[in-house]
C-alpha positions as a Markdown table, in Angstrom:
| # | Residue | x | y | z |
|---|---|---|---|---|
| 1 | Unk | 0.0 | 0.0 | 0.0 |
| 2 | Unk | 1.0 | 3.3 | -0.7 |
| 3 | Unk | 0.7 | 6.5 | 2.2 |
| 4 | Unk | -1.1 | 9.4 | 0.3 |
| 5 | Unk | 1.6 | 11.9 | 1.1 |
| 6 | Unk | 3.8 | 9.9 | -1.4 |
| 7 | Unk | 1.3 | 9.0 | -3.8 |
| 8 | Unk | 0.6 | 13.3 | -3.6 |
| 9 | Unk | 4.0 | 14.0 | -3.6 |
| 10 | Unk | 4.8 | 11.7 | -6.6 |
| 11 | Unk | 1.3 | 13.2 | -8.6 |
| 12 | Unk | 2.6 | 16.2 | -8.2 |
| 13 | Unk | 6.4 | 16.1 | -9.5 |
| 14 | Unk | 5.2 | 13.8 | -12.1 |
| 15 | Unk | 4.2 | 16.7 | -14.5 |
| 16 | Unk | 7.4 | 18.8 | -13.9 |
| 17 | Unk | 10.3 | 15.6 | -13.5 |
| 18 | Unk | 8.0 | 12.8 | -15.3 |
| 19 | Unk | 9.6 | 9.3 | -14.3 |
| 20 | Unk | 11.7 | 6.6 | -16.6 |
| 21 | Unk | 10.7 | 8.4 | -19.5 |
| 22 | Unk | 13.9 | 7.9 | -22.1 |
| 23 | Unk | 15.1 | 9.7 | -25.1 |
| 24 | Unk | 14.1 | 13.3 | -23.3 |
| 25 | Unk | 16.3 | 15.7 | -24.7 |
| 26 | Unk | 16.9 | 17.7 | -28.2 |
| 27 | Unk | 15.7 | 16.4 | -31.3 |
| 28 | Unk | 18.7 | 16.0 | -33.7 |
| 29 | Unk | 17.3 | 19.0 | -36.0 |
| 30 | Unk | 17.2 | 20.8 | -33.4 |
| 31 | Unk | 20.4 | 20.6 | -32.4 |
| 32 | Unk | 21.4 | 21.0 | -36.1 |
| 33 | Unk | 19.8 | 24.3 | -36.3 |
| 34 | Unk | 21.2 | 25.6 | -32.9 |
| 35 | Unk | 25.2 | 24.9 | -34.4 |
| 36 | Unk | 24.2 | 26.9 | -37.8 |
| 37 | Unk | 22.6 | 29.4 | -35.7 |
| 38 | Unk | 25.9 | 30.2 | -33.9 |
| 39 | Unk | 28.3 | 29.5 | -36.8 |
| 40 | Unk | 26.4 | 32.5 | -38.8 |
| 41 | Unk | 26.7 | 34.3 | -35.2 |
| 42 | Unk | 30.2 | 34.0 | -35.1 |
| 43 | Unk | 30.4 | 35.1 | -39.4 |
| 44 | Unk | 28.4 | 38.0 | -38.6 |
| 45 | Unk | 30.1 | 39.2 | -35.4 |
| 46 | Unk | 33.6 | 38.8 | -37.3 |
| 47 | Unk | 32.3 | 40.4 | -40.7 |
| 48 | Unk | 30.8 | 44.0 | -39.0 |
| 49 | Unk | 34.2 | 44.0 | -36.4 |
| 50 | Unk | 37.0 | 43.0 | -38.8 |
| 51 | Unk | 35.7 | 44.3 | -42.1 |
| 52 | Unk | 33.6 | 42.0 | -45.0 |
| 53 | Unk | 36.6 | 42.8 | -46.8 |
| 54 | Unk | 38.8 | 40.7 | -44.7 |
| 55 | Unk | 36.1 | 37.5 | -44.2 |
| 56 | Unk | 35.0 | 37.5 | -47.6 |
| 57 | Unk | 37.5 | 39.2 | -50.6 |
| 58 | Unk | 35.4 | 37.7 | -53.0 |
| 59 | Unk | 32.8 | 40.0 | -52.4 |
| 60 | Unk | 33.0 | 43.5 | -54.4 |
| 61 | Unk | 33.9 | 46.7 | -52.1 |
| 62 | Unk | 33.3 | 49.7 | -54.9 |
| 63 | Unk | 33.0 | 52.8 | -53.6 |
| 64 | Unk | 33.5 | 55.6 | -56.7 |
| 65 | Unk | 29.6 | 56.5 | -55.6 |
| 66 | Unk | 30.5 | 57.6 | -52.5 |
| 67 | Unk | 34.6 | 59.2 | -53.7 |
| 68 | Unk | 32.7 | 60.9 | -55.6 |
| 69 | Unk | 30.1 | 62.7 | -53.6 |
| 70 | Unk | 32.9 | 63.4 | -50.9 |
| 71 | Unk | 34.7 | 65.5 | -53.9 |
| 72 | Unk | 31.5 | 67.0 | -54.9 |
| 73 | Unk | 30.9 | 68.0 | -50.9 |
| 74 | Unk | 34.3 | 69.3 | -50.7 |
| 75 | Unk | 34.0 | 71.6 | -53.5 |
| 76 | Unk | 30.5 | 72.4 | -52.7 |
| 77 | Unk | 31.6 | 73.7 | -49.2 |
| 78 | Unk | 35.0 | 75.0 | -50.2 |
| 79 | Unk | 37.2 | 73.1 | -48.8 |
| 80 | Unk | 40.5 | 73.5 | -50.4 |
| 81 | Unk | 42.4 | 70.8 | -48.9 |
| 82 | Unk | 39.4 | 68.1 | -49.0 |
| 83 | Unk | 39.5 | 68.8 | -52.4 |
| 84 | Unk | 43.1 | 69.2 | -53.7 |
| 85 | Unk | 45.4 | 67.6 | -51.8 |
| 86 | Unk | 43.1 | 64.8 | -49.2 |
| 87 | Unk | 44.3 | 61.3 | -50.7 |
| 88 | Unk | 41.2 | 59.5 | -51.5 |
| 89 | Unk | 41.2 | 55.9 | -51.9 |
| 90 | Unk | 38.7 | 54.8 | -54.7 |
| 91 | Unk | 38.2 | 51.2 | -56.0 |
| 92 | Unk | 36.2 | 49.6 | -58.7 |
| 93 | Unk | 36.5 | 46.0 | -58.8 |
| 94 | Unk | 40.0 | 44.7 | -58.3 |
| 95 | Unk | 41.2 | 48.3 | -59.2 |
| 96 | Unk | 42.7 | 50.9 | -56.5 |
| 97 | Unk | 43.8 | 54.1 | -57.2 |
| 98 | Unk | 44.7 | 56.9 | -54.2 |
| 99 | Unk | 45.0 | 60.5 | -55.3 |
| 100 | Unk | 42.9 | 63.5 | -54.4 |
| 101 | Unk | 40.1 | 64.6 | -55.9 |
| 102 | Unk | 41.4 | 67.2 | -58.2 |
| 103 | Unk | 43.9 | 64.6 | -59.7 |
| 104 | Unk | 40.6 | 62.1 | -60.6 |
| 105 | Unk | 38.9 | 65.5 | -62.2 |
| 106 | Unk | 41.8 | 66.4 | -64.4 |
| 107 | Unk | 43.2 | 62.8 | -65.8 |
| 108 | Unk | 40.7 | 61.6 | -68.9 |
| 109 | Unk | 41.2 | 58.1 | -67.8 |
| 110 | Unk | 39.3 | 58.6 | -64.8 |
| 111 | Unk | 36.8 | 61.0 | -66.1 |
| 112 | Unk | 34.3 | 57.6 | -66.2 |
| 113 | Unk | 34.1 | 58.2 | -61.9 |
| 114 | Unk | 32.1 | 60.7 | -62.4 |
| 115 | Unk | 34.5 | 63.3 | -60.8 |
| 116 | Unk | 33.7 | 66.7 | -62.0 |
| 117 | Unk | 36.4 | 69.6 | -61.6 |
| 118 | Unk | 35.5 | 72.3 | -59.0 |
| 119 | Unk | 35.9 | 75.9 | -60.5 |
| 120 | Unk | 35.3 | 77.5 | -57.6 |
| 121 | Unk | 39.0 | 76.0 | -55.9 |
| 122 | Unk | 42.1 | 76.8 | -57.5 |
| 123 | Unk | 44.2 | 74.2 | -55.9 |
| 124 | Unk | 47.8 | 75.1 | -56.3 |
| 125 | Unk | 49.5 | 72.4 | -56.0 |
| 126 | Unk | 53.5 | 71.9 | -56.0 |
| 127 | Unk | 53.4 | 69.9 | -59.5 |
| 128 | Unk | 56.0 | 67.1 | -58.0 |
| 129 | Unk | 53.7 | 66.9 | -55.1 |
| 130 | Unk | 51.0 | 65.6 | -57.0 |
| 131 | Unk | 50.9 | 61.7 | -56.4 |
| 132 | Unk | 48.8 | 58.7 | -57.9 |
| 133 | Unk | 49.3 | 55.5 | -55.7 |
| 134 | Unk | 52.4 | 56.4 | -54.8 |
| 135 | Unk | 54.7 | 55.5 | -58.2 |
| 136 | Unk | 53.1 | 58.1 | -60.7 |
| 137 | Unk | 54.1 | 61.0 | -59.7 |
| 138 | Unk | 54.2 | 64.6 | -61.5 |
| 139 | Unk | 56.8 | 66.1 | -63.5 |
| 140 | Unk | 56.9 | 69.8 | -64.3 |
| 141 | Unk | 57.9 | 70.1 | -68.2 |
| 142 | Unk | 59.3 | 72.8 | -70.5 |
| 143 | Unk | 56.3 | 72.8 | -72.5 |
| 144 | Unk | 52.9 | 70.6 | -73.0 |
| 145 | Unk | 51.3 | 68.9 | -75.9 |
| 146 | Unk | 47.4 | 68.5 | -75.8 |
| 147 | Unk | 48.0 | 64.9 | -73.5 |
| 148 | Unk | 45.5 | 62.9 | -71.3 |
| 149 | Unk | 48.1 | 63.1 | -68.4 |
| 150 | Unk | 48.1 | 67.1 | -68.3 |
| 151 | Unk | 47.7 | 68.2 | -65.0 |
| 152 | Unk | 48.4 | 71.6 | -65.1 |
| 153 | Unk | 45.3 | 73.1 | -64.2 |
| 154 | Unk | 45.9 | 72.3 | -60.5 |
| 155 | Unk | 49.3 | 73.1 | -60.1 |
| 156 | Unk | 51.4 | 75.6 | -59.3 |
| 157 | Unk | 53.5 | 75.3 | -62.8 |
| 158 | Unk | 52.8 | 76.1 | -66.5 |
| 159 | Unk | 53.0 | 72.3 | -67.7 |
| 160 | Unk | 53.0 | 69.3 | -65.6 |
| 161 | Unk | 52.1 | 66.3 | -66.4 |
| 162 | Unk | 51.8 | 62.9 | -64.4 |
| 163 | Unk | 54.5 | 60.0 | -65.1 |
């Protein structure tokens, strides 16, 4: 025979800790949906901190769009050195080029950016001071031929053109 406070005690754990009941636990899905859960956790935690660039290369990073608006702002507000002489890093694809904003207005080849000279800013600039990614640099000359690699109009010299 069973006393009644065991047989209330045992009613009433029964529905919280049922009894010799196997195979409780997680369902294999579920457990399969929990580890891709935190696997695209830990992919989107390292993406925004450490850059898409650097978890995914694959993936295209353009930004001419926004180069050039931050030229157009520059020479909208008048800010000589945002526009002649900040080194702006723009890339299209697998291209990279890092010059300032006046350089991309002045060189035909990268007239396609959409980078439009500002006529409000004469920039000035030393012509050997005038750098695109580092190893073309600008040479002053004794005189200049109608070339796509005149930049003249922003520098400080008659004829300078980039080499």
């Amino acid at each position: 025979m069973h006393n009644k406070k065991e047989e209330k005690r045992s009613s009433s754990h029964s529905s919280f800790f049922p009894k010799n009941q196997k195979g409780q636990g997680l369902s294999t899905n579920a457990i399969i949906l929990i580890v891709l859960g935190v696997i695209i956790l830990v992919i989107l935690i390292a993406g925004f901190t450490m850059g898409w660039s650097t978890i995914a290369p694959w993936l295209p990073s353009d930004n001419v769009d926004s180069i050039a608006n931050q030229c157009e702002t520059a020479c909208l507000t008048n800010s000589e050195y945002d526009y002649c002489r900040k080194a702006r890093i723009l890339k299209e694809g697998k291209i990279k080029i890092e010059t300032s904003c006046a350089v991309f207005s002045v060189i035909s080849e990268y007239s396609k950016y959409g980078i439009d000279e500002c006529p409000s800013i004469d920039c000035n600039i030393g012509c050997t001071s005038v750098k695109i990614n580092e190893d073309r640099v600008g040479q002053a000359q004794e005189s200049c031929e109608a070339t796509e690699d005149d930049i003249s109009s922003i520098t400080d010299v008659k004829c300078c053109i980039i080499k």
